[in-house]
C-alpha positions in Angstrom: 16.2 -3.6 -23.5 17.3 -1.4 -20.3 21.0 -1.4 -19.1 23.3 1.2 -20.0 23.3 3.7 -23.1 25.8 6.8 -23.7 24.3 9.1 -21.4 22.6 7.3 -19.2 22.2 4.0 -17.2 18.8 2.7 -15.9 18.9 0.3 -12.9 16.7 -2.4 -12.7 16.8 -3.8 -16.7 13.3 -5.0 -16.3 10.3 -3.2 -13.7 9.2 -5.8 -11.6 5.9 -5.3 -9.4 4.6 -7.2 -6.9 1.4 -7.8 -8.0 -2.1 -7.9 -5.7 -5.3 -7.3 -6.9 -7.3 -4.3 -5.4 -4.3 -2.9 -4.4 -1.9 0.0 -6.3 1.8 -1.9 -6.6 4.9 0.2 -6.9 8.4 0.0 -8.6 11.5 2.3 -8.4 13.5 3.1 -11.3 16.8 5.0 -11.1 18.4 6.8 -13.7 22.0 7.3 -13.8 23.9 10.2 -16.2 27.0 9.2 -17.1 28.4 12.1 -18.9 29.4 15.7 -18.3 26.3 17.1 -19.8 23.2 17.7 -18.1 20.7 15.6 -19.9 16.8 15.3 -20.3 14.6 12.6 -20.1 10.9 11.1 -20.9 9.2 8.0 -19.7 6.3 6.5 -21.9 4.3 3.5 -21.4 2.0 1.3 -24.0 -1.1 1.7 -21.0 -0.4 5.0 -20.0 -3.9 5.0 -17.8 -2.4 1.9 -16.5 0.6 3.7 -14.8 0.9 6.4 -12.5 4.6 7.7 -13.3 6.5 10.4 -11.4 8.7 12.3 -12.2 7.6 11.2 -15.7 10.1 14.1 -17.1 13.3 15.5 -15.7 16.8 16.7 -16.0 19.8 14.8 -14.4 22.4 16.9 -13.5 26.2 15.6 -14.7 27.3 12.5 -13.3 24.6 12.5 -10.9 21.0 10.4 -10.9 17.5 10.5 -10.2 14.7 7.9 -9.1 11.4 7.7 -10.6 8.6 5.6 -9.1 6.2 4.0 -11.1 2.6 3.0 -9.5 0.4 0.2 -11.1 -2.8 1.5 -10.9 -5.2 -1.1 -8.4 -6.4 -4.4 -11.0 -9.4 -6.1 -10.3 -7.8 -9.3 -11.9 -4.9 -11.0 -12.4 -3.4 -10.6 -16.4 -3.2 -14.3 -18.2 -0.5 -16.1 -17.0 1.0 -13.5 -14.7 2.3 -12.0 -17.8 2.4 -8.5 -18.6 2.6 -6.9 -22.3 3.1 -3.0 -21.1 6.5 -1.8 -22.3 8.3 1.2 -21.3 10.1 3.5 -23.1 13.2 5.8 -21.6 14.2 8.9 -23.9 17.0 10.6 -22.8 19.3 13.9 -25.3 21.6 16.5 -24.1 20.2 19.8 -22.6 21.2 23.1 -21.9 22.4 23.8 -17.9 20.0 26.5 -17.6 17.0 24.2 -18.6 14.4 24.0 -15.7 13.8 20.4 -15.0 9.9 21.0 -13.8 9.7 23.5 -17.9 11.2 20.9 -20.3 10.5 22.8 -23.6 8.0 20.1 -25.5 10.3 20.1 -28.4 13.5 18.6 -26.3 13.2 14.8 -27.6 11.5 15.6 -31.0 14.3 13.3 -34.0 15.4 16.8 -35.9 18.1 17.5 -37.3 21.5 16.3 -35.5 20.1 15.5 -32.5 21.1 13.0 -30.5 17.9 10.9 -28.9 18.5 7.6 -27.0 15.7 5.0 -26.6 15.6 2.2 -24.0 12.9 -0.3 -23.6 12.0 -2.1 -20.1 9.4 -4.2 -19.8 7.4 -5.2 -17.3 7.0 -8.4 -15.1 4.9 -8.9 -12.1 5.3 -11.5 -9.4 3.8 -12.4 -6.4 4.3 -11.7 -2.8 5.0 -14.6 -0.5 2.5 -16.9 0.9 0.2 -16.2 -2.2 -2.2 -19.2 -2.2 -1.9 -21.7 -5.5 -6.0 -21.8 -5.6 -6.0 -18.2 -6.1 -6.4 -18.3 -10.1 -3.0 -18.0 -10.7 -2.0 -20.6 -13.3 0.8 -22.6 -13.0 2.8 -21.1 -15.8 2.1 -17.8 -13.6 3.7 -19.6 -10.5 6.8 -20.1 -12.5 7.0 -16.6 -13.5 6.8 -15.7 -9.8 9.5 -18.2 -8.6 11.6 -16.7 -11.3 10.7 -13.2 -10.1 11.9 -13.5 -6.9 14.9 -15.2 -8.3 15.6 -12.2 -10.4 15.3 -10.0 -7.2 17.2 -11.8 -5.4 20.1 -11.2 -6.9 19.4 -7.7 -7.6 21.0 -5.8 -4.4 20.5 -2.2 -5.5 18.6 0.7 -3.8 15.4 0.8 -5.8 14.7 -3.1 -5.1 15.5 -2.2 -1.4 13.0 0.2 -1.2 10.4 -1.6 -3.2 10.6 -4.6 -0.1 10.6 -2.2 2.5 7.1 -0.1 1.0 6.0 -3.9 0.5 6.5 -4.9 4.4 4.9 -1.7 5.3 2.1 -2.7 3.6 1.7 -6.0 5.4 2.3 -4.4 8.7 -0.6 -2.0 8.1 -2.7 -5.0 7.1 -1.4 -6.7 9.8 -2.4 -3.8 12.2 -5.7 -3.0 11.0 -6.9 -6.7 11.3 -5.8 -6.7 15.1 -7.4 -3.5 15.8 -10.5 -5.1 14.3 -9.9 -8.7 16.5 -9.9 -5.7 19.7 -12.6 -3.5 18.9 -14.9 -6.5 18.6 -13.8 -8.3 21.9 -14.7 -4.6 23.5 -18.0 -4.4 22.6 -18.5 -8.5 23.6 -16.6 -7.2 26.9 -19.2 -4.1 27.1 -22.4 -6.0 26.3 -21.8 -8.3 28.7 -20.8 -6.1 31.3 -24.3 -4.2 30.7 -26.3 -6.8 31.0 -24.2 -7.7 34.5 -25.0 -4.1 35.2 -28.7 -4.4 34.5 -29.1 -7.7 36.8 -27.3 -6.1 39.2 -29.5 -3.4 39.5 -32.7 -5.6 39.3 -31.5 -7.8 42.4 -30.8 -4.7 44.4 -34.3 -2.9 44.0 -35.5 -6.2 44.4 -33.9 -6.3 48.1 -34.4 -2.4 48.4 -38.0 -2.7 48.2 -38.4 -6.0 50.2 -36.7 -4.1 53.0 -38.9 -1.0 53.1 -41.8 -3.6 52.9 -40.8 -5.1 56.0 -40.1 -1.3 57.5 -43.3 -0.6 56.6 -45.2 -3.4 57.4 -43.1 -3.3 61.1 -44.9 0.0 61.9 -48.2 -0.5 60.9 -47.7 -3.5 63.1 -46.6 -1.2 65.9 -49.4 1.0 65.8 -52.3 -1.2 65.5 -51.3 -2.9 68.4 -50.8 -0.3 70.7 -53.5 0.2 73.4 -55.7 2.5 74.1 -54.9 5.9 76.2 -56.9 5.9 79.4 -59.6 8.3 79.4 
């Protein structure tokens, strides 16, 4: 399970995505050292074409931390029961100071000799965002699991979890935003269609009078000079 080891502490125990389908979900995951040494670490997953993970490999300075955000890659439909069987795993062993974070040597958490490699295991549980309709396919056992969810975030007040909500609302107010620009660029081109056929009547009606006048103009002097009379001779 996550929590705390010797060197290092990961914050949440568990990574919790709100789930959507067609749609990439994100989690943050911090990592906390809580020694004097600068130590190393390596995410792996069970579905690792499932997950887009980054930084999947770092080095956390002495008593400092470091957040890695985790992407669910877009599902086209929802797992069984709103249960998830990925599991992560968090390896984490004392390194050098000099050892360049982004050039981890490949044989840093390989079990050799006295080595000291810690494990943690987090696994994952998805829930849904609010408002999610009960007709959606979602079973009820899956409903349960996401009332629970949101219990368990509710009581989680760190950082990562903060951020999570605040990448969710932006997400809602992009939706939210694109279907009104949608609602407006419709009502303009009802608002322009109907102002070009105004504009064509408009211009039909004033030819109409247009010509009608120079009929009368016309017909007004021929008048004039057939009946003038006759110049004396």
């Amino acid at each position: 399970m996550g929590g705390s080891g010797t060197m290092i502490s990961v914050y949440p125990d568990d990574l919790t995505f709100l789930f959507e389908l067609d749609k990439p979900c994100y989690c943050n995951l911090k990592v906390v050292n809580n020694s004097e040494y600068h130590v190393a670490f390596k995410v792996k997953t069970t579905s690792p074409r499932k997950y887009f993970v980054r930084p999947n490999a770092s080095v956390v300075q002495p008593w400092d931390s470091c957040t890695i955000t985790i992407t669910l890659q877009a599902q086209k439909e929802y797992p069984p029961d709103m249960q998830s069987k990925d599991k992560f795993l968090i390896q984490s062993t004392k390194v050098a100071a000099s050892t360049d974070m982004d050039e981890i040597p490949p044989d840093t958490f390989n079990k050799d000799g006295d080595k000291l490699i810690e494990e943690m295991k987090l696994k994952v549980v998805y829930t849904l965002p609010s408002g999610s309709s009960e007709d959606s396919g979602v079973t009820s056992s899956g409903n349960r699991s996401f009332r629970q969810g949101n219990d368990d975030l509710s009581m989680l007040k760190n950082a990562s979890l903060d951020e999570i909500q605040a990448i969710q609302r932006l997400k809602e107010e992009r939706d939210n935003n694109l279907q009104q620009n949608q609602q407006m660029q419709r009502e303009l081109d009802v608002l322009r269609r109907r102002r070009s056929r105004k504009a064509d009547a408009g211009f039909s009606i004033t030819f109409a009078v247009f010509a009608g006048i120079i009929g009368l103009l016309v017909g007004l002097l021929m008048s004039l000079i057939f009946s003038s009379p006759p110049e004396a001779a």
